[in-house]
C-alpha positions as CSV (number, residue, x, y, z in Angstrom):
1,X,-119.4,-101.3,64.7
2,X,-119.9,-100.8,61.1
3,X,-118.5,-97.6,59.2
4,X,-122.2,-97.0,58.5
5,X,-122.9,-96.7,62.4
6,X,-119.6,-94.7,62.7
7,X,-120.4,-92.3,60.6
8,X,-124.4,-91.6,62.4
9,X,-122.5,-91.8,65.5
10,X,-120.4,-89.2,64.5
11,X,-123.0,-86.9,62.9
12,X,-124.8,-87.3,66.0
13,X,-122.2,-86.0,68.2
14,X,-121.3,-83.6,65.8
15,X,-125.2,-81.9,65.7
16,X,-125.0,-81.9,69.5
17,X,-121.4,-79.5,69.1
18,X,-123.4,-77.4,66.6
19,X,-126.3,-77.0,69.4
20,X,-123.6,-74.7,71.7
21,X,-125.0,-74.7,75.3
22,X,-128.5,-75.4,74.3
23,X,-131.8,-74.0,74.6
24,X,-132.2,-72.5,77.8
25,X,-128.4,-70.8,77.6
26,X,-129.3,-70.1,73.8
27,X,-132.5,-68.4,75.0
28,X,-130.4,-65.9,77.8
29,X,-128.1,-64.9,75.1
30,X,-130.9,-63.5,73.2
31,X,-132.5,-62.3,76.0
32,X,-129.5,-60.0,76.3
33,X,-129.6,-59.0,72.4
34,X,-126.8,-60.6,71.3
35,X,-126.4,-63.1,68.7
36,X,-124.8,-66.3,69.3
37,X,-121.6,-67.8,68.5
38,X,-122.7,-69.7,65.1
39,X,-125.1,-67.0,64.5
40,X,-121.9,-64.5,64.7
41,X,-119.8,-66.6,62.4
42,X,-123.0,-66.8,59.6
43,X,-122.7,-63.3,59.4
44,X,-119.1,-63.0,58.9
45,X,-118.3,-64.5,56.6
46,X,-119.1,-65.1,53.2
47,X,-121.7,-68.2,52.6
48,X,-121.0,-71.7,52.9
49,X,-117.4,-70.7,52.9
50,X,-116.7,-71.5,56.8
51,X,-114.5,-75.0,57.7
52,X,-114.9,-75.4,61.2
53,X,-112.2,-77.3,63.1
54,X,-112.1,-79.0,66.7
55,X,-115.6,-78.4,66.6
56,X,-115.7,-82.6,68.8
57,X,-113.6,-80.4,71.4
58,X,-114.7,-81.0,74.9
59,X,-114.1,-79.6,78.2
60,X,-110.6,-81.4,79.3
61,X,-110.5,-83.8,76.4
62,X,-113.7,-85.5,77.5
63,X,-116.2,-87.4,75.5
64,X,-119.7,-86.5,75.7
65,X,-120.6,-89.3,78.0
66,X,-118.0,-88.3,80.3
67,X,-119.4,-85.2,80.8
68,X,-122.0,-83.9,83.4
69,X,-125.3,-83.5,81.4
70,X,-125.7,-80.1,83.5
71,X,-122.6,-79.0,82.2
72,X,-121.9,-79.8,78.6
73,X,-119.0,-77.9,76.9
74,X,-119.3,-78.7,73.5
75,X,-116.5,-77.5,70.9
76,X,-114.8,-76.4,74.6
77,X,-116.6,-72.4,74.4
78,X,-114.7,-71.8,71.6
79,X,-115.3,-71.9,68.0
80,X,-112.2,-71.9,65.5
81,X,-112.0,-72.2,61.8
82,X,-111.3,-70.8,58.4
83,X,-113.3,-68.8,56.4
84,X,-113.7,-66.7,53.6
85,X,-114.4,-62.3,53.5
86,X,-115.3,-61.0,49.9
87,X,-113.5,-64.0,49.0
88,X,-110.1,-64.4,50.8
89,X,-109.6,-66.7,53.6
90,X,-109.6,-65.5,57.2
91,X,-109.2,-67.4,60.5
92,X,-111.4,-66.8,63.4
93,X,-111.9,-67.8,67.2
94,X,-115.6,-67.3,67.9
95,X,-116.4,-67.6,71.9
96,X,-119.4,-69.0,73.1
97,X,-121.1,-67.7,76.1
98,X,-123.9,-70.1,75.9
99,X,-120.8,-73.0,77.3
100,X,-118.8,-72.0,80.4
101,X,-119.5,-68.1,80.0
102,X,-116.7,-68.6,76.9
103,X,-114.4,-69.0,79.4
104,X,-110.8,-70.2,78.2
105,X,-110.2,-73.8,78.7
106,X,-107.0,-76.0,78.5
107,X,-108.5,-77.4,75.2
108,X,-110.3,-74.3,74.0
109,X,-106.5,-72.4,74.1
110,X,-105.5,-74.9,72.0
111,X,-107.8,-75.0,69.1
112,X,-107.7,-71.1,69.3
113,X,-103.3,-71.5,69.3
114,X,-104.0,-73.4,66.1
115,X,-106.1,-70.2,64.7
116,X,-102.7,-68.5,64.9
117,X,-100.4,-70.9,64.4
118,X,-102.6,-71.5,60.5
119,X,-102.8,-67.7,60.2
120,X,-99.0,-66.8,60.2
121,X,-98.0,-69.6,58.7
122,X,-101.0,-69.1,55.5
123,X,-100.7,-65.5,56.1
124,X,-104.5,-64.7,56.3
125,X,-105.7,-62.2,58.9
126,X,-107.2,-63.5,62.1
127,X,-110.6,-62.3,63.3
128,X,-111.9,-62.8,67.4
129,X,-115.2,-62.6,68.3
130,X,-114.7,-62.0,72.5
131,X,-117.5,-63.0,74.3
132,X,-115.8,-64.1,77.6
133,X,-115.7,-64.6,80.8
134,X,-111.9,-64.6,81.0
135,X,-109.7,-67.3,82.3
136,X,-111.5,-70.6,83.7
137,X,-110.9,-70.5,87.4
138,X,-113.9,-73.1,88.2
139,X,-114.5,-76.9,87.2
140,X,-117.7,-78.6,89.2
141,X,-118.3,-74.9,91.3
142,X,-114.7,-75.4,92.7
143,X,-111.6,-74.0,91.5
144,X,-109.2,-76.1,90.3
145,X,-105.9,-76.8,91.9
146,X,-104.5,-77.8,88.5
147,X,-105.2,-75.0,86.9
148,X,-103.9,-72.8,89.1
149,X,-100.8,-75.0,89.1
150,X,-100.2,-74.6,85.2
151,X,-100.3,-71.1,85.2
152,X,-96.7,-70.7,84.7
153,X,-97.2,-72.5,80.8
154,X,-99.5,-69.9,80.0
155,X,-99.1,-67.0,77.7
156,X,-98.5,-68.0,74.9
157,X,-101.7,-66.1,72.8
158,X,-100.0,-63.2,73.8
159,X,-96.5,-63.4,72.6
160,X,-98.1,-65.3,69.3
161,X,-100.2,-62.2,68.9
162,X,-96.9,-60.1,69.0
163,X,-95.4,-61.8,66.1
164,X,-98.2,-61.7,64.0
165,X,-98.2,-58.2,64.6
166,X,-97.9,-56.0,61.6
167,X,-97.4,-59.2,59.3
168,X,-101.4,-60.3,59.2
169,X,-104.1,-58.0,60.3
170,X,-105.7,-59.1,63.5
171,X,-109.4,-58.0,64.5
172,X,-110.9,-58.5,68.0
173,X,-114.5,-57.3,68.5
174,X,-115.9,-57.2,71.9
175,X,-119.4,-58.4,71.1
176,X,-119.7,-59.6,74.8
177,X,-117.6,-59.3,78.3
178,X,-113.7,-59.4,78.1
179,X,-112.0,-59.7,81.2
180,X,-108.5,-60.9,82.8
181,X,-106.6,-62.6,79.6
182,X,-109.8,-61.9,77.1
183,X,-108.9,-58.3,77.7
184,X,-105.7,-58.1,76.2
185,X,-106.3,-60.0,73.0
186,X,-107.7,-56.8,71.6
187,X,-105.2,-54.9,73.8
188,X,-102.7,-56.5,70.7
189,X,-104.9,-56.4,67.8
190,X,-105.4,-53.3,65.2
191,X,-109.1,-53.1,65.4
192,X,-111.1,-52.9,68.1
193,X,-114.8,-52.9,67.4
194,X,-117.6,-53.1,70.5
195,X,-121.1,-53.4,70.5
196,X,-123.2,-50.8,72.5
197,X,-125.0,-51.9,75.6
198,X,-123.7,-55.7,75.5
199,X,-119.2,-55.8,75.5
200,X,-117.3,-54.5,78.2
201,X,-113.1,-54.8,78.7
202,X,-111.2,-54.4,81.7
203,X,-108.8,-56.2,83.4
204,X,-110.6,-57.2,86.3
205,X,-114.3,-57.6,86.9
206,X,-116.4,-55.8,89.3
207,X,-116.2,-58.2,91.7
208,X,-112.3,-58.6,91.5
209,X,-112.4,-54.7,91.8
210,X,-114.8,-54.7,94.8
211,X,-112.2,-56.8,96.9
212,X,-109.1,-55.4,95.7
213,X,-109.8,-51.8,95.8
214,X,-113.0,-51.5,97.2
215,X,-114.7,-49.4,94.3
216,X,-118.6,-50.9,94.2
217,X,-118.6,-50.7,90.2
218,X,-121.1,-51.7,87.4
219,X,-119.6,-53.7,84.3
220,X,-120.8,-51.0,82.0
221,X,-119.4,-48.1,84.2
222,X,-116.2,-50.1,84.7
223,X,-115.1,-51.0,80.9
224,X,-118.2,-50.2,78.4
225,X,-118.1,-49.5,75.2
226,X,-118.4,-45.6,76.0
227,X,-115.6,-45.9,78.2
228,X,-113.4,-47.7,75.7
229,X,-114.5,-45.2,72.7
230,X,-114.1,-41.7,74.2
231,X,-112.1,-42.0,77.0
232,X,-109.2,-44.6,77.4
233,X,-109.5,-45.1,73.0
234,X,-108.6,-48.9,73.6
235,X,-111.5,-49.5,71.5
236,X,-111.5,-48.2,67.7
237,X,-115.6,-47.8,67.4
238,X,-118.9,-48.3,69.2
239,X,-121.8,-50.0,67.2
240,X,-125.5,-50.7,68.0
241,X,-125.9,-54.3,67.4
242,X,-124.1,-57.8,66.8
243,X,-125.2,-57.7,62.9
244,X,-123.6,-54.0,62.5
245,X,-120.3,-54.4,64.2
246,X,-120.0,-58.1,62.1
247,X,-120.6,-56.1,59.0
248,X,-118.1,-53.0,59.8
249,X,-115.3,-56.2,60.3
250,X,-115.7,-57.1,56.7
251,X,-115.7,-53.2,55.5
252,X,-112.0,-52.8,57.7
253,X,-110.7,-55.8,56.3
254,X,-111.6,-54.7,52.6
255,X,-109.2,-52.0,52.9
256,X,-106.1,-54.3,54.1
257,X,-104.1,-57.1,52.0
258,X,-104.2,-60.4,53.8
259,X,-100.7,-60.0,54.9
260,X,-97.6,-57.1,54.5
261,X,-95.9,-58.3,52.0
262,X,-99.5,-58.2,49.4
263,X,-100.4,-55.0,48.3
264,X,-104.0,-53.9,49.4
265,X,-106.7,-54.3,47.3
266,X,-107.9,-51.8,44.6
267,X,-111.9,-51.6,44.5
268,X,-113.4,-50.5,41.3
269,X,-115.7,-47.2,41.3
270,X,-117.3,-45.3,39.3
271,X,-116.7,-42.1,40.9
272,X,-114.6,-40.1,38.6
273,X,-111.1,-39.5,39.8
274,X,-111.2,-36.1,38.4
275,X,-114.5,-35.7,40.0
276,X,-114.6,-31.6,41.1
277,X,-116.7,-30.6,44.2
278,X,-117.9,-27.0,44.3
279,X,-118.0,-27.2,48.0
280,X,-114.3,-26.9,48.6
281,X,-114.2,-23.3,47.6
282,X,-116.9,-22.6,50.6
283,X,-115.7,-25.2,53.1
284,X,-112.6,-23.1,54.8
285,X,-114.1,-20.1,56.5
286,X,-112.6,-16.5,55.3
287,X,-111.8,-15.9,59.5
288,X,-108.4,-17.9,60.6
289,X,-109.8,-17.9,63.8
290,X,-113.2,-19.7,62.5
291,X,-113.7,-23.5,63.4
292,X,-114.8,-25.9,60.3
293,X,-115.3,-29.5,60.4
294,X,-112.4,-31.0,58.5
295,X,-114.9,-34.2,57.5
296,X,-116.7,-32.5,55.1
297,X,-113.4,-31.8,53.0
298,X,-112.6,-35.5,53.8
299,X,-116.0,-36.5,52.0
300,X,-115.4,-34.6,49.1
301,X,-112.4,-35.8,48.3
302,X,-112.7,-39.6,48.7
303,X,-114.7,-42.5,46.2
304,X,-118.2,-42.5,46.8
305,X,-117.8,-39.6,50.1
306,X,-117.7,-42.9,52.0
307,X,-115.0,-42.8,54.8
308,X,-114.3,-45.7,57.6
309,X,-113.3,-43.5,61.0
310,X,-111.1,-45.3,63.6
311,X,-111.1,-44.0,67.1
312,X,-114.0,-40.7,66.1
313,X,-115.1,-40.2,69.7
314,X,-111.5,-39.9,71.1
315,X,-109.5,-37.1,70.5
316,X,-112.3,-35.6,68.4
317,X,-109.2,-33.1,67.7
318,X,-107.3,-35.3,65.1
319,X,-109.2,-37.7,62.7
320,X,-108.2,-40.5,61.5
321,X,-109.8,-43.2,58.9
322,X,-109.8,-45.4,56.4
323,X,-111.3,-44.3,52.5
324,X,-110.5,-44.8,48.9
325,X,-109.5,-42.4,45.8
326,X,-109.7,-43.7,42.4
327,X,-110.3,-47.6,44.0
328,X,-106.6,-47.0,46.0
329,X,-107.1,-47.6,49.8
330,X,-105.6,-44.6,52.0
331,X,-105.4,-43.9,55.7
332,X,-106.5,-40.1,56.4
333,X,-105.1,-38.2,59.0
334,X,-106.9,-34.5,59.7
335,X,-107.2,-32.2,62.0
336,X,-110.4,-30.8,62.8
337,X,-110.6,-27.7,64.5
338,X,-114.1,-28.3,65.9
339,X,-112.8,-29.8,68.9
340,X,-109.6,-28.0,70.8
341,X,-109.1,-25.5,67.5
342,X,-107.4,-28.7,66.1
343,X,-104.8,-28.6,68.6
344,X,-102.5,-31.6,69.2
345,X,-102.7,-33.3,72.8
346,X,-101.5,-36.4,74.3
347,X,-104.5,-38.6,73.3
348,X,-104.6,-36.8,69.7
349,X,-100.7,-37.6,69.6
350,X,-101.1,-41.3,70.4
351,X,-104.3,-41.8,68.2
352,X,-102.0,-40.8,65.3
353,X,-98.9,-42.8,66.1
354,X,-100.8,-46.0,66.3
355,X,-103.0,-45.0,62.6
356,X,-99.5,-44.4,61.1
357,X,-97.8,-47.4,61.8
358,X,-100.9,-49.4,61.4
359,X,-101.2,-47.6,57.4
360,X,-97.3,-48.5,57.2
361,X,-97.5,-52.2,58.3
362,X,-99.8,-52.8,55.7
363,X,-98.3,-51.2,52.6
364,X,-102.0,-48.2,52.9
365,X,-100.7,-44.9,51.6
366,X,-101.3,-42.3,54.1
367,X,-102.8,-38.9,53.1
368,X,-102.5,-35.7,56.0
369,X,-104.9,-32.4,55.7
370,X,-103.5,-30.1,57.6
371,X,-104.8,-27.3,60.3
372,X,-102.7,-27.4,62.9
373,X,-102.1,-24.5,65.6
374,X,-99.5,-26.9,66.7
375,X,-99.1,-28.7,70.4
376,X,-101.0,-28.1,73.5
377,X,-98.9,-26.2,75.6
378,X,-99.3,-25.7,79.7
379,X,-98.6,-27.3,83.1
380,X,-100.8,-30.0,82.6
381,X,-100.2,-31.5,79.3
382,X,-96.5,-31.4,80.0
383,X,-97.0,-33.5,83.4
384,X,-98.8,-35.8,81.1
385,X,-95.5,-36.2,79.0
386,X,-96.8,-34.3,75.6
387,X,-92.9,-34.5,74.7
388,X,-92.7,-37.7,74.6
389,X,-96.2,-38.2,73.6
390,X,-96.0,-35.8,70.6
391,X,-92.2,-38.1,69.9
392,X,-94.2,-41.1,69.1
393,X,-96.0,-39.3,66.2
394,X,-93.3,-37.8,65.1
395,X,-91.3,-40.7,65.2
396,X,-93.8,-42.5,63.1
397,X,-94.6,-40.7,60.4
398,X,-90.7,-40.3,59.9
399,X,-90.9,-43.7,59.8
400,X,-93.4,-44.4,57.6
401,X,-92.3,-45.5,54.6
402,X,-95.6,-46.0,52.4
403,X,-96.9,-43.3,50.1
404,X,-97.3,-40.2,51.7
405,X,-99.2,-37.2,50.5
406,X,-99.6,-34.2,52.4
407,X,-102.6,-31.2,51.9
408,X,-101.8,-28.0,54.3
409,X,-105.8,-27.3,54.1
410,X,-105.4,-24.0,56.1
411,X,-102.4,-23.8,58.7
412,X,-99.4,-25.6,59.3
413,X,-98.0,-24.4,62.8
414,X,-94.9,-25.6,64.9
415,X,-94.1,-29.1,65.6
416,X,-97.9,-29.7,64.4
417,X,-96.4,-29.0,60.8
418,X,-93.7,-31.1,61.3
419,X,-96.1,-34.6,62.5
420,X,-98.5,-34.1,60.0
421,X,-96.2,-34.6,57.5
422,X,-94.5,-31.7,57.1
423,X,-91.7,-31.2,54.1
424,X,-88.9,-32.9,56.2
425,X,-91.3,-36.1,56.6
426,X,-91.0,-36.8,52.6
427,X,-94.7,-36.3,51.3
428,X,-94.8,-37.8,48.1
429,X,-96.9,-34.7,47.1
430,X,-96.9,-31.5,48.8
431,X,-99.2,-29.0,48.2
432,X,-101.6,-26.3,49.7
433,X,-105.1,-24.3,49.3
434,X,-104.7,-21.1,48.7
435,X,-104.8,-18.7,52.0
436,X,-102.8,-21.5,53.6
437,X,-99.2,-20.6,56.2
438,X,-96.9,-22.0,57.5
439,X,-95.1,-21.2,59.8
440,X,-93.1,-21.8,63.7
441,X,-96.6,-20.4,64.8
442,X,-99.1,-17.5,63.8
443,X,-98.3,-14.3,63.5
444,X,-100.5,-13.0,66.6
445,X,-98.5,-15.4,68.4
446,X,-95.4,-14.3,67.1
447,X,-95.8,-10.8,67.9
448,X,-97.6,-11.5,71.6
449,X,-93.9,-12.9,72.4
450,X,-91.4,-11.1,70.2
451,X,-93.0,-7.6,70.8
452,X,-94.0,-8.0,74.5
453,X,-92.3,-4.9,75.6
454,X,-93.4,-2.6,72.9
455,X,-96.9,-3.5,73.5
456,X,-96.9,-3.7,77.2
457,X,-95.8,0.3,76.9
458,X,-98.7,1.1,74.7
459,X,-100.5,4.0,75.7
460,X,-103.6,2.3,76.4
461,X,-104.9,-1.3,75.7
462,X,-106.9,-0.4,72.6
463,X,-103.4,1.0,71.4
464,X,-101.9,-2.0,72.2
465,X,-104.7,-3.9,70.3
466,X,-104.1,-1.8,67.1
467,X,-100.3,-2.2,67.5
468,X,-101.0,-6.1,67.3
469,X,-102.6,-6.2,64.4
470,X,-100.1,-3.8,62.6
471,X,-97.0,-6.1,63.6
472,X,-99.3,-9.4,62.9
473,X,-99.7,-8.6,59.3
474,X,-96.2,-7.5,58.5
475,X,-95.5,-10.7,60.0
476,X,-98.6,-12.9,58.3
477,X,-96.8,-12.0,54.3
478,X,-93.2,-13.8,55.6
479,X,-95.8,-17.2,56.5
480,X,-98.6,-16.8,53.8
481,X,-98.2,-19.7,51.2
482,X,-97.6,-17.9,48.5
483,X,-94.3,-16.8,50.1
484,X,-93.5,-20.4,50.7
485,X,-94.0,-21.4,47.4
486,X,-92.1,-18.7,45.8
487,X,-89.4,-20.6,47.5
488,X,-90.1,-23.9,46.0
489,X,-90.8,-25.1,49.5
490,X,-94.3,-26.7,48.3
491,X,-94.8,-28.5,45.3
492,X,-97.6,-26.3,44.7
493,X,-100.6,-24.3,45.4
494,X,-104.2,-25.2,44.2
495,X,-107.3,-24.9,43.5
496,X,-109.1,-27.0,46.2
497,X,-111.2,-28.7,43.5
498,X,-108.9,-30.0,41.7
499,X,-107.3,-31.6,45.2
500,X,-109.1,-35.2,44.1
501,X,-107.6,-35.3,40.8
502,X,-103.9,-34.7,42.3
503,X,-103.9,-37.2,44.9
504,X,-105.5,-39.9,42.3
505,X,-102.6,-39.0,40.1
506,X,-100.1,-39.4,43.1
507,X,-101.5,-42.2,44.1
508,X,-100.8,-44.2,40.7
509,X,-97.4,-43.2,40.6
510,X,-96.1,-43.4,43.5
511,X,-97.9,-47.6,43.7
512,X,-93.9,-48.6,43.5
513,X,-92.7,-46.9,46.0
514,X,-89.4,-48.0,47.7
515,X,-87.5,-46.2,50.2
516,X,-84.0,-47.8,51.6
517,X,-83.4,-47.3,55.3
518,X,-79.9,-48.1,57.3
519,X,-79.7,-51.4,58.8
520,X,-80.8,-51.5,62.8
521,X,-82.0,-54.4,65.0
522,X,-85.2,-52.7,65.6
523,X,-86.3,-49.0,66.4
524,X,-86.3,-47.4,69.7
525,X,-89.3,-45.4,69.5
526,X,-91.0,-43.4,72.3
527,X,-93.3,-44.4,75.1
């Protein structure tokens, strides 16, 4: 055979690769609203910028002649390659429903190995795309002893997904099912995205739940994207549609270098970094006891009032997201007093701990408004663990070594003040809005334990009321800011419209930032 003939042969084979499944199987996936796997990767990445490899992959090594015509496996299920996000190179594993139900194969696992092998080694991030059926149990409607047999030299995605922890960013959407092994690969990776309606996660299907446990359960009921968003927070955000999930990948990545030791990458704007929003003087109400929602101060103070949340349906209590000031990417940290009074819980504490270190891995300066009442207290929480829970975000924002700036918005309360950054945690600017405290807790609090007795012998409960309020605000001028700034305790109180301006200022100089640590193995945080 000539090279002529070679080279048809070869484009032949590879046009029937690009065709995935074909058709009919093309047709379903649509059918269900969900793009497919080479649709998915056109809309990732940038144009004409995507090398494919082991796209001749086959089911078992086997040549398309070999195959069963009723059961083609081109490129294995799994698409793998390198391509390029607002120009800077990103690997990706793209599964294909449309072959095998994007099952993992012997051959598949080994084209997706390569994804990581090339994104440590090149330090780029590394994007999934999970639309799986899990594991491949069946070959020819029967499972396979040989499979089964190798299941001892499996595991290896998931180790290789702990090393490239923290050094590349690593994003797996759930655009379809993930179940069995597809459901931890976003179980390791920072952002979790999942399309509404279509993605589900959970370690074991309906049917494997039927017959272990006996619970007749739907897919969506089991692991949806609701599930995943506002109960369990596994998964960082729920979006309508293929395209707009796709699209929010490339937005997270934007705010990330492509590895820890790059510095993340400055966006130019032309919203004024001195920029002043009348707003903040109205946006605190004059009651302490009044709810506000923290996101509107988050809004005015970042570029363009655009701001990226991560996890905003769980623990509604704490925010947490991605924005920009003056260009500089920052991770926000808030509490928001619409939901629990802005009270820290176990979910709230966890949310936190796992935005901090994800900020700190990647060199994104962290910036916490505080409101805090401080930690939920009772039977309940403290049979969930909120010690240890609440330890985990304390231990990382010690940790944390990036920039760290710190806004006490309107209260500052306990151990809340102390894991939203409190002076101790080394803010790299401190200050506060005026009718700000801070203090082991508020003063009504203060006085419902200190003065128990006195007011339980009041002469009558509207006396004892009256008393209250007496002792509170002698109380409320040793924890009002002003007192703690007399001390030199913050670095200063402000106007909140000139907020913006400080934290741009902050954020230039502190762009060098290097803080020395004693030598250790590794920590020993909290579980």
């Amino acid at each position: 055979m000539k090279m002529k003939e070679r080279v048809e042969k070869l484009e032949e084979q590879r046009r029937r690769n690009e065709g995935l499944g074909g058709p009919e199987r093309i047709e379903r996936q649509h059918a269900k609203g969900k793009l497919t796997a080479r649709e998915r990767l056109q809309r990732l990445f940038d144009e004409n910028t995507f090398e494919e490899m082991g796209l001749l992959a086959g089911a078992e090594g086997h040549l398309p002649e070999e195959e069963d015509p009723s059961r083609p496996s081109p490129a294995d299920g799994v698409i793998t390659g390198v391509g390029e996000i607002d120009g800077r190179s990103v690997a990706a594993a793209i599964y294909d429903f449309t072959v095998f139900g994007g099952s993992i194969g012997t051959v598949g696992e080994r084209k997706v190995a390569r994804m990581r092998d090339l994104a440590l080694k090149h330090r780029i991030p590394m994007v999934w795309l999970v639309d799986s059926a899990g594991a491949r149990l069946e070959a020819g409607g029967d499972v396979d002893p040989r499979r089964l047999a190798g299941f001892a030299d499996t595991g290896y995605l998931f180790r290789e997904q702990v090393v490239m922890s923290g050094v590349v960013p690593q994003v797996a959407a759930m655009v379809g099912p993930g179940a069995a092994g597809t459901a931890y690969i976003p179980a390791l990776a920072d952002f979790v995205p999942m399309v509404k309606g279509t993605s589900s996660l959970a370690l074991g299907g309906p049917y494997l739940v039927e017959s272990v446990v006996g619970e007749k359960v739907t897919e969506e009921e089991l692991g949806g994207s609701k599930v995943h968003t506002e109960v369990s927070g596994v998964a960082d955000a729920e979006y309508p549609d293929d395209a707009t999930c796709l699209a929010a990948i490339r937005e997270y990545l934007s705010f990330f270098p492509s590895h820890c030791e790059e510095r993340p990458p400055r966006r130019p704007t032309a919203d004024p970094f001195d920029r002043r929003d009348e707003s903040l003087l109205t946006v605190v109400p004059d009651s302490p006891r009044q709810a506000f929602d923290m996101n509107k101060v988050i809004l005015s103070l970042v570029d363009d009032r655009k701001f990226f949340p991560l996890k905003p349906r769980f623990a509604r209590n704490l925010i947490t997201g991605l924005a920009r000031i003056d260009g500089w990417p920052v991770g926000i940290v808030a509490n928001n007093s619409m939901y629990l009074g802005g009270i820290l819980d176990v979910n709230a504490a966890d949310k936190a701990a796992r935005f901090i270190n994800l900020c700190d891995a990647f060199q994104v300066p962290l910036l916490f408004l505080q409101d805090v009442p401080g930690f939920m207290v009772g039977t309940k929480v403290e049979q969930q663990g909120i010690i240890r829970h609440g330890a985990k975000m304390m231990y990382a924002a010690a940790s944390a070594t990036v920039p760290k700036f710190t806004v006490v918005v309107r209260k500052g309360y306990g151990a809340g003040y102390y894991v939203m950054n409190g002076r101790a945690f080394e803010p790299d600017l401190f200050i506060a809005w005026p009718g700000a405290e801070i203090g082991v807790m508020g003063a009504e609090g203060m006085v419902a334990i200190a003065a128990r007795k006195l007011l339980q012998g009041a002469e009558s409960p509207e006396a004892a009321e009256a008393m209250k309020k007496q002792l509170a605000e002698g109380l409320r001028q040793h924890i009002r800011i002003e007192r703690t700034a007399a001390l030199a305790m913050v670095d200063d109180v402000v106007d909140p419209r000139d907020t913006r301006r400080l934290l741009a200022r902050a954020l230039k100089r502190s762009a060098n930032k290097k803080v020395e640590r004693p030598f250790r193995r590794r920590e020993i945080s909290p579980v």
